[in-house]
C-alpha positions in Angstrom: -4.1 22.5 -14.2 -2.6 19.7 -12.1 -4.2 18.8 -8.9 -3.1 18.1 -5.3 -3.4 14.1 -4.7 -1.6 14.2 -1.7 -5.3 13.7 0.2 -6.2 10.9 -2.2 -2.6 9.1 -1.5 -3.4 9.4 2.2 -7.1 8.2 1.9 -5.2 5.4 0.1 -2.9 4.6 2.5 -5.8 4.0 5.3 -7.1 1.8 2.9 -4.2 0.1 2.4 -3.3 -0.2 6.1 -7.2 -1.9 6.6 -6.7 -4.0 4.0 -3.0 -5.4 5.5 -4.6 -5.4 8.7 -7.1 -8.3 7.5 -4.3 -10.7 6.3 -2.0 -12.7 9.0 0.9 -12.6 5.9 2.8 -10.5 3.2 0.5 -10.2 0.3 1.7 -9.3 -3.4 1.3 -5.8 -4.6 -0.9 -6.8 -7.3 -3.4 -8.1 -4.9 -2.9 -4.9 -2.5 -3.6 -2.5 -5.8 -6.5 -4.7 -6.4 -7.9 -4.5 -3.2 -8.5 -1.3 -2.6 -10.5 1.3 -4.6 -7.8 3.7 -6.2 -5.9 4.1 -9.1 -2.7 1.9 -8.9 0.0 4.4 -8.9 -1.7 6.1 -6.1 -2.1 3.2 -4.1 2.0 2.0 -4.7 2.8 6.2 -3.6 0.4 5.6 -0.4 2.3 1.8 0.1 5.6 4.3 -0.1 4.0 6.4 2.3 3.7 4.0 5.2 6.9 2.4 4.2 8.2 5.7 5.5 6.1 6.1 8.3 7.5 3.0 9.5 4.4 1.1 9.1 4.8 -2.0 6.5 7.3 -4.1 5.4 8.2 -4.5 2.0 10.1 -7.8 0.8 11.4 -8.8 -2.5 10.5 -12.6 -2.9 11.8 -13.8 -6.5 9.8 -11.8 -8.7 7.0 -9.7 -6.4 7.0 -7.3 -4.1 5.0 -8.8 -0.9 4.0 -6.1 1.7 2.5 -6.6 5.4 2.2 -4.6 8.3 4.9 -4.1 11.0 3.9 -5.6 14.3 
């Protein structure tokens, strides 16, 4: 039976919003997936999330994705 994740993808993207709040610049993906504590795909689906909220930029610099928050 599948579940529901939409909670855990919002839990995710608080997390994810804290986390960008700490840094003064765009960090990597990687190190956004590694800083919080969720499973990867959720935490890129709660990234998506804010993206769409309007929250977070999301830049393609050579070969990452860097992500920071919209002032």
């Amino acid at each position: 039976m599948a579940t529901d994740i939409t909670s855990e993808i919002g839990f995710a993207a608080g997390d994810v919003y804290n986390l960008l709040k700490q840094k003064d610049k765009p960090i990597p993906l990687k190190m956004v997936t590694d800083g919080v504590q969720h499973d990867p795909r959720v935490t890129a689906l709660a990234v998506g999330w804010l993206a769409r909220e309007g929250n977070v930029n999301i830049i393609q610099d050579q070969q990452r994705i860097l992500i920071s928050l919209k002032q």
